[in-house]
Structures are given as structure tokens and as C-alpha cells.
C-alpha positions in Angstrom: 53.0 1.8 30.9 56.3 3.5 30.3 57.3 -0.2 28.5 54.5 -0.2 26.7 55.4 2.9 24.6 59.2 1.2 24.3 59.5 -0.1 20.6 62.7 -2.0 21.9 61.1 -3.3 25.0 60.2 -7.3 24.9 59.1 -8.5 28.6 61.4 -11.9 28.1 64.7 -9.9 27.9 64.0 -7.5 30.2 66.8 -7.9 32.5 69.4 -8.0 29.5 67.8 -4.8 28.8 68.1 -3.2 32.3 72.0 -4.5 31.8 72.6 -3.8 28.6 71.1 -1.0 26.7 72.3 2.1 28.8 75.4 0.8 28.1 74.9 -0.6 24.3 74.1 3.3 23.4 77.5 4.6 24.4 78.6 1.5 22.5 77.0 2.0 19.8 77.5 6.0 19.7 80.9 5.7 20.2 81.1 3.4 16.9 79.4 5.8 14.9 81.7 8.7 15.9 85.0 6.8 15.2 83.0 6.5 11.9 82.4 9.2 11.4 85.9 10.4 11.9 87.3 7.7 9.4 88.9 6.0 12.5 91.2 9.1 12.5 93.2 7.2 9.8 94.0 4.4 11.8 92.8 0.8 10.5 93.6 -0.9 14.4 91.4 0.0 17.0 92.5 -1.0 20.8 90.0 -1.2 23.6 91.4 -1.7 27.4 88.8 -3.4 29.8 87.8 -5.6 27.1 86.0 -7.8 29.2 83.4 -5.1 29.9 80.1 -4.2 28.5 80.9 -1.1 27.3 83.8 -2.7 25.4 82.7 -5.7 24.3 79.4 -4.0 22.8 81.7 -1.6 21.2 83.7 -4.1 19.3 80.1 -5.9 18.7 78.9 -2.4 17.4 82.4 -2.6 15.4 81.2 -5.6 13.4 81.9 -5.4 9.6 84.2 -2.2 9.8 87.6 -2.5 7.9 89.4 -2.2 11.3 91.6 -4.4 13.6 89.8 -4.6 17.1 92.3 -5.5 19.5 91.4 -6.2 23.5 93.4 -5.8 26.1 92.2 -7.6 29.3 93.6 -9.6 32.8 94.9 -13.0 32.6 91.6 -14.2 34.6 89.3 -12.9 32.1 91.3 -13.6 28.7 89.3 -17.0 28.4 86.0 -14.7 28.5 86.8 -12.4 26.2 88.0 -14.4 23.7 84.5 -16.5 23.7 82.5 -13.1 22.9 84.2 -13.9 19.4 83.6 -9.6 19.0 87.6 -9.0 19.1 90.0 -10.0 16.2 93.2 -10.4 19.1 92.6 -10.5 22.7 96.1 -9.0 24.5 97.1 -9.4 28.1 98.0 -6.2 29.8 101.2 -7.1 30.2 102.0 -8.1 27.1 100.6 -4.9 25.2 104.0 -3.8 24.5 104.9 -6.5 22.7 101.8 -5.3 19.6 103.6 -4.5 16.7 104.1 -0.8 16.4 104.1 -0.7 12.3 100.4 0.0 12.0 98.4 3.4 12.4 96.2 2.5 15.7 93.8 4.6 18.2 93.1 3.7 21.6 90.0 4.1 23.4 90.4 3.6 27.1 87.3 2.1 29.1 89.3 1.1 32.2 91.0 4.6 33.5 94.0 3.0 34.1 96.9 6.4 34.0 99.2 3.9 33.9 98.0 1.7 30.9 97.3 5.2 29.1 101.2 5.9 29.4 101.9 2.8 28.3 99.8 2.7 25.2 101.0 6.5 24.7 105.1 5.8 24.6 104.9 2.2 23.4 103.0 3.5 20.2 104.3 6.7 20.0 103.6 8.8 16.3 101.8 5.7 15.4 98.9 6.4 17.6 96.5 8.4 15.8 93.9 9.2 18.2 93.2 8.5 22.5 89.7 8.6 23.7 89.0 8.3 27.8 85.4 6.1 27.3 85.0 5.2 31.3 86.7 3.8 34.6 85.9 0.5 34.6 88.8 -0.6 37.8 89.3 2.8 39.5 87.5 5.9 40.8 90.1 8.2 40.9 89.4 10.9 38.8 92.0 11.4 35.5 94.5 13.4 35.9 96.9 15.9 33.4 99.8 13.5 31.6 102.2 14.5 29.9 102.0 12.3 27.1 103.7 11.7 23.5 101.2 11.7 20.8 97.5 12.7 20.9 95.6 14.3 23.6 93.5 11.7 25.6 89.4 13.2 24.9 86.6 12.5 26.8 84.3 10.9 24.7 81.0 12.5 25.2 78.1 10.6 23.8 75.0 12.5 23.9 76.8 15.2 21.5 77.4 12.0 19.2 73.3 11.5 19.1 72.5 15.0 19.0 75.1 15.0 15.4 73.4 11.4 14.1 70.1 13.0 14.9 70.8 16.1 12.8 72.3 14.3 9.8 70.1 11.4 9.7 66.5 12.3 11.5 65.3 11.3 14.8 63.1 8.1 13.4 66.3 7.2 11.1 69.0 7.2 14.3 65.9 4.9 16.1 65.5 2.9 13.3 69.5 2.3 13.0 70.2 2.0 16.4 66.9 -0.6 16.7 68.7 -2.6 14.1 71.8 -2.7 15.9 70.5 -3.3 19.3 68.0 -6.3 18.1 71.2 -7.6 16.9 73.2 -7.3 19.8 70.4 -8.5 22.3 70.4 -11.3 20.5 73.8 -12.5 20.5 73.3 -12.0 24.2 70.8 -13.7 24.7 72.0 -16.6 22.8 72.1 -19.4 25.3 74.7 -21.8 22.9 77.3 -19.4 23.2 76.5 -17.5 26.5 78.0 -14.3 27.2 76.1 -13.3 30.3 74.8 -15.0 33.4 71.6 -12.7 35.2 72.4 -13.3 38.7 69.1 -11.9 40.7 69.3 -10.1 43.9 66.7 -8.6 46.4 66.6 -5.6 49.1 69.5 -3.4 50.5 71.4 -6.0 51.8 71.8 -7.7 47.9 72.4 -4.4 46.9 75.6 -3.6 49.1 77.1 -6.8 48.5 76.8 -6.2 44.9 78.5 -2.8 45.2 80.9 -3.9 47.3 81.5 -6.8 45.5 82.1 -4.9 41.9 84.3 -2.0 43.9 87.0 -5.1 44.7 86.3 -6.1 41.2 85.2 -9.6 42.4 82.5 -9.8 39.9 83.1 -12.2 37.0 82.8 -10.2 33.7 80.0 -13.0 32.7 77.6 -12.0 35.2 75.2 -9.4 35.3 73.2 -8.4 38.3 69.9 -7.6 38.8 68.5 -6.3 42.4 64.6 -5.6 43.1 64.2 -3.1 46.5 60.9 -5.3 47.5 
């Protein structure tokens, strides 16, 4: 029933919708408000844990903007995220220092690595124009207080984004928009000629745990996504 009143909802993408869409609004959201803020006057954009949803569907939602996306990512997963096509350079972690320095750039950090944060902060330095903490995509530690040349990491908080799109724009204009952009999106995902996920189903506990356990070692390729029914 609860489908049924979805506008978005279409029975044969349903499990790319379960994946996806929680995590194609913060994408999506997160576009708008670096939008809205002119991209803090930076024309490159550089997104850590490229390889996951969150990122990817940013630099998707990113599509068409006059900005550099850049996406920094493992060794392993390199090959995956440069077959998305959504970035403009992919950039091995260890080889971020090595990005020119010459060009206004903000960072937005989906891995909540301290470590890569520090990096970014000193390697760019006056250049970097804005730092946004996104998620933790390989740790659970919680962040911690840096002290850090440049700008002040910020949470990025994205139901104060919707409430501000809402405001300016209308509740049935931010649905329409954001309809526009997630049909767009699913699609690409869905697109089986250049796949960019595999739904890998699970059932009861037991496929539950390993799954958790599995994505807590960060064994799970980034082109799978998993879906477990407690039946």
C-alpha cells in the first residue's frame, strides 16, 4: 500500500530503490547546496570514497555543472570507478598529492579518513575553498578536532538542505526536480550494457551478519549491492 502512494516507486527496480534512493537524496541534496553556494568559488570539486554510492551519485547528481569532479579511491577499486564514467579524473589515494595545486578546489569527504582530511588540508592549503565531512564510509571512529590549515571541515546536514529547496522552490517543485533527477539516475543504474551494480540477494539472520561483517572488513566489492529478506 505504502508503494502504491510512491510516484517513484516501479515494482521492477525495486531493489535498486531499497539501495539507492536513501542514499541518492543526500546525493542529490548535497549537489544542490554546493549550488547553491556557487561551489564556494571553486571550479574542482574532490570526493574521497569515490567508489561509493553516496559519491558516485553525487558526481552523477554533478552532471552538467561547470566543475572538475575529481575521485579519489583504492587501487582495487580504480577500475570501478572509472567505468561509472560520473568522474572527470579518478586519483589513487596515494597519489592525491601529486593534483596540481594551481586551481581553487573544495573537498567533500565521504570516507572519514582524519588522515586523508590532513592531507587534502596541507597539500592544498589557501587553495582549498571549502571542506564538507559527507559520511564514514571505512571507519567508525567518530571525527575528531584537527588542527587544520584552511577551512573548517562541516558536517553536511541534508534535511536542512530540503527544508531551504522546499522553501524556495515549493514542495511539488523540489518532487518534481528531484523525480527528474532520480529517473535519470535509476536509469543509468539500471542499465545492464554498462553495469554499475550487481543485486546480490540474501535471506534470514545468518545472511544478514555475514553481510555486516562482511562490509565492516570492507570485503564487499563496491559493484555489489545487497539485499536481505528476514523470511
Amino acid at each position: 500500500m505504502r508503494c502504491a502512494q510512491d510516484p517513484l516507486y516501479t515494482p521492477e527496480t525495486e531493489a535498486l530503490q531499497a539501495i539507492y534512493r536513501p542514499l541518492f537524496v543526500t546525493s542529490y541534496t548535497l549537489a544542490n547546496y554546493l549550488r547553491d553556494n556557487d561551489f564556494f568559488g571553486a571550479n574542482r570539486i574532490v570526493l574521497s570514497s569515490a567508489s561509493s554510492k553516496t559519491a558516485y551519485g553525487t558526481a552523477f547528481a554533478l552532471t552538467g555543472d561547470d566543475i572538475e569532479v575529481v575521485g579519489l579511491t583504492s587501487a582495487t577499486n580504480a577500475d570501478f570507478v572509472r567505468g561509472t564514467g560520473f568522474y572527470d579524473q579518478i586519483v589513487d589515494y596515494s597519489e592525491v598529492t601529486a593534483l596540481p595545486t594551481d586551481k581553487a578546489t573544495l573537498y567533500v569527504d565521504f570516507a572519514g579518513n582524519r588522515d586523508l582530511r590532513s592531507t587534502i588540508h596541507h597539500h592544498f592549503g589557501d587553495e582549498l575553498r571549502f571542506s564538507s565531512v559527507v559520511g564514514s564510509a571505512k571507519t567508525t571512529e567518530l571525527p575528531r578536532k584537527m588542527e587544520l590549515p584552511g577551512p573548517r571541515p562541516t558536517f553536511f546536514f541534508a534535511p536542512e538542505q530540503i527544508r531551504k529547496s522546499q522553501q524556495e522552490w515549493g514542495r511539488e517543485v523540489f518532487g518534481k526536480r528531484f523525480g527528474a533527477a532520480w529517473s535519470s539516475f535509476l536509469e543509468r543504474a539500471a542499465n545492464s550494457d554498462v553495469p554499475v551494480i550487481r543485486v546480490v540477494e540474501g535471506h534470514r539472520f545468518d545472511a544478514a551478519e555475514r553481510v555486516t561483517r562482511s562490509l565492516l572488513r570492507g570485503k564487499v566489492p563496491p559493484q555489489e549491492g545487497h539485499i536481505v529478506t528476514l523470511d
